[in-house]
TIRO-2110 file (N, C-alpha, C; in Angstrom, 1 decimal):
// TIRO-2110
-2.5, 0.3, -5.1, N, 1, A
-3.4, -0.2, -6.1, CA, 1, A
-3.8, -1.6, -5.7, C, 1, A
-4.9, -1.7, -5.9, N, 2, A
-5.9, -3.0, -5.3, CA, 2, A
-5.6, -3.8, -6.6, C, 2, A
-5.0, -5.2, -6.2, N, 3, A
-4.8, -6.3, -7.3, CA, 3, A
-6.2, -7.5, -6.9, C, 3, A
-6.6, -8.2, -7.9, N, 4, A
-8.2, -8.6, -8.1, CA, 4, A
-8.0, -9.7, -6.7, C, 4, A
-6.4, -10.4, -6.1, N, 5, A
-6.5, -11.4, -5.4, CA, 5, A
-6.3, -10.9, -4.1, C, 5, A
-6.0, -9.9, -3.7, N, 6, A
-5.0, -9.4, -2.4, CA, 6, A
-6.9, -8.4, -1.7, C, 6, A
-6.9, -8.3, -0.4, N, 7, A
-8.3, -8.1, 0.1, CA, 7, A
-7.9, -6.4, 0.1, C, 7, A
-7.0, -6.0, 0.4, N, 8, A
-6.7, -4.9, 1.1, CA, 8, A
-6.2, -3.5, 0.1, C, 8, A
-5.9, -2.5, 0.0, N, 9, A
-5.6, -1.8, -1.2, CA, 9, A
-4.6, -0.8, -0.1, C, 9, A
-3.1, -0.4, -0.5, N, 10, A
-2.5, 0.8, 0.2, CA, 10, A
-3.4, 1.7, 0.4, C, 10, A
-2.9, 2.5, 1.4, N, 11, A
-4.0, 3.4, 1.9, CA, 11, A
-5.6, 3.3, 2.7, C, 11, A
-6.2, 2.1, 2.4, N, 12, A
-7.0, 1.6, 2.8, CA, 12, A
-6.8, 1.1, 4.7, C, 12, A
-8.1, 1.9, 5.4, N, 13, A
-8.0, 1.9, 7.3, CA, 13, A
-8.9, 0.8, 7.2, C, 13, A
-8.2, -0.5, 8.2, N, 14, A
-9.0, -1.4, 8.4, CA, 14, A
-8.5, -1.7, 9.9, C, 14, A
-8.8, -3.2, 10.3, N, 15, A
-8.7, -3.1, 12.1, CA, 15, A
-7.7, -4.5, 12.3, C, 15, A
-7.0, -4.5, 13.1, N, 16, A
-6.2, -6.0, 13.3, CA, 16, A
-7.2, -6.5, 14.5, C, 16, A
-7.4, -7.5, 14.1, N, 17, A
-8.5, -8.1, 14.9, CA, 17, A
-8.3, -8.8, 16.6, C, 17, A
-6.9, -9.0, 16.9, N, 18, A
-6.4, -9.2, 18.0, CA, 18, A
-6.8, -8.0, 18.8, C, 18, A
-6.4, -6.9, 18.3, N, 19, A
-6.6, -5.1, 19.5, CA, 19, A
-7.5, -4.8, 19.3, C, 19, A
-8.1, -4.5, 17.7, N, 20, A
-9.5, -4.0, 17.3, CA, 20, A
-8.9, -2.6, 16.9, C, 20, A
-7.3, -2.3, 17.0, N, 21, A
-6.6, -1.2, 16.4, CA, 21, A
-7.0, -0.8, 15.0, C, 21, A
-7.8, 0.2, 15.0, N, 22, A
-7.6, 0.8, 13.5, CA, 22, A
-6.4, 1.3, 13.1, C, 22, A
-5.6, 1.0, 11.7, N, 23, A
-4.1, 0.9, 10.9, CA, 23, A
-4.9, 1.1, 9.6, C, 23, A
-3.6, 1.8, 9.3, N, 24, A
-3.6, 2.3, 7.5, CA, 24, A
-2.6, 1.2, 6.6, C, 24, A
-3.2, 0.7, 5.6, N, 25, A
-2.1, 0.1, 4.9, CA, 25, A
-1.5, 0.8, 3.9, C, 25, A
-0.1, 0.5, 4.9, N, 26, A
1.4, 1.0, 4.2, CA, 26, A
1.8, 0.4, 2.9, C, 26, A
1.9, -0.6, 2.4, N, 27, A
2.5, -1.5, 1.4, CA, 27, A
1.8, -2.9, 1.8, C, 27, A
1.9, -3.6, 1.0, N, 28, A
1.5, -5.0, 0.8, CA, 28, A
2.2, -6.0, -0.4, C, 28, A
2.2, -7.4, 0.0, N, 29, A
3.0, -7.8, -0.9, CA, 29, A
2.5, -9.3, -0.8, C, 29, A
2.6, -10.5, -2.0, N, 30, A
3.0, -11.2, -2.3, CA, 30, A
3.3, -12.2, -1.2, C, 30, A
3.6, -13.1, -0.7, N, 31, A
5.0, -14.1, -0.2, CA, 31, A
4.4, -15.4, -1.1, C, 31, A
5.1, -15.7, -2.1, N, 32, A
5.3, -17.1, -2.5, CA, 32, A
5.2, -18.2, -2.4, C, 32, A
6.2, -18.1, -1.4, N, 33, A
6.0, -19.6, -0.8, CA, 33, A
5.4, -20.1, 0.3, C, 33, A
4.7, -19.2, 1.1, N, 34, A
3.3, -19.4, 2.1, CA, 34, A
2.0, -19.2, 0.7, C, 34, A
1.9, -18.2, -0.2, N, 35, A
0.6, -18.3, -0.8, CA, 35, A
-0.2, -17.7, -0.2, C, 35, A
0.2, -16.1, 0.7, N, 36, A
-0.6, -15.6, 1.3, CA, 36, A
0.0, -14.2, 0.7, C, 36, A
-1.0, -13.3, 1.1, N, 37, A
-0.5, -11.7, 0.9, CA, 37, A
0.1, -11.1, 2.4, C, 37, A
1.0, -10.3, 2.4, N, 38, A
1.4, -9.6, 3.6, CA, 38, A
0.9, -8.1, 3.5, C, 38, A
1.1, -7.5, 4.9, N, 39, A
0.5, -6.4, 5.0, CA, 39, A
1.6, -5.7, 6.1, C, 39, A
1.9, -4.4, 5.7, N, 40, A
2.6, -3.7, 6.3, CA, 40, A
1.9, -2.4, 7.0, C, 40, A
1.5, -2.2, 8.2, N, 41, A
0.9, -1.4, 8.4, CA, 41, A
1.6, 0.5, 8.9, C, 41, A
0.8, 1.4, 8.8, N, 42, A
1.4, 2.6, 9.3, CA, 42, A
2.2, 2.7, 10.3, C, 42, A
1.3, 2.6, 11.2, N, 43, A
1.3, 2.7, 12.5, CA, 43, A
2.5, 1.6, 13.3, C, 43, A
2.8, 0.3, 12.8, N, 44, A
3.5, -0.7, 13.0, CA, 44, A
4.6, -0.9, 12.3, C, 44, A
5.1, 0.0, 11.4, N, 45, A
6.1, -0.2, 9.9, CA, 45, A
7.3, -1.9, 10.1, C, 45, A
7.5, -1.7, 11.5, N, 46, A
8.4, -3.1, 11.9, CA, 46, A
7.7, -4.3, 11.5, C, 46, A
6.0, -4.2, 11.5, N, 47, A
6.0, -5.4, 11.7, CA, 47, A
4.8, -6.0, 10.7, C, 47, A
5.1, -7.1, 10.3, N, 48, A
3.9, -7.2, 9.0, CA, 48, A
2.6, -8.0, 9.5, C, 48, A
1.5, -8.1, 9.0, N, 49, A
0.7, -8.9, 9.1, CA, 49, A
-0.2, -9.5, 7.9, C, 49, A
-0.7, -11.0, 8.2, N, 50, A
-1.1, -11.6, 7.1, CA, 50, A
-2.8, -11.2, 7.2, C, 50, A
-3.4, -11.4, 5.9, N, 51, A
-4.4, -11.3, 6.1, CA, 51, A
-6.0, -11.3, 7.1, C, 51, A
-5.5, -12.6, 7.0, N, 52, A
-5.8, -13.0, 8.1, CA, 52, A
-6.6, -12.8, 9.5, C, 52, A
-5.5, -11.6, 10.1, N, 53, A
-5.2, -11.1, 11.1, CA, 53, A
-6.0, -9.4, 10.9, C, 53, A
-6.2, -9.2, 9.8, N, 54, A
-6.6, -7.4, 9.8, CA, 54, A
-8.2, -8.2, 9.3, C, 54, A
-9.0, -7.1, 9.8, N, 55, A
-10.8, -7.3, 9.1, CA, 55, A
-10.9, -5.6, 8.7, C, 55, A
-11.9, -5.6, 7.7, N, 56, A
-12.5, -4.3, 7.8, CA, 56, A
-13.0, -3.4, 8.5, C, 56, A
END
């Protein structure tokens, strides 16, 4: 579920901009105390990424 502040929605295929890898988003979350959202992708489940880092 797409919350109004987070870019990305579970399920939603976007690209990590370093590879240009199209990934599915797994889960996504919150972190507090950075003030960023994280992103957990399919294809990567070990490793998270900030927004940042993924484009459409």
């Amino acid at each position: 579920m797409k919350n109004a502040n987070n870019r990305y929605a579970n399920g939603q295929t976007v690209n990590i901009k370093e590879t240009g890898e199209a990934v599915t988003i797994l889960k996504w979350q919150y972190v507090k105390n950075m003030k960023r959202y994280s992103y957990i992708v399919k294809e990567h489940p070990g490793t998270f990424f900030f927004e940042e880092e993924l484009q459409d």
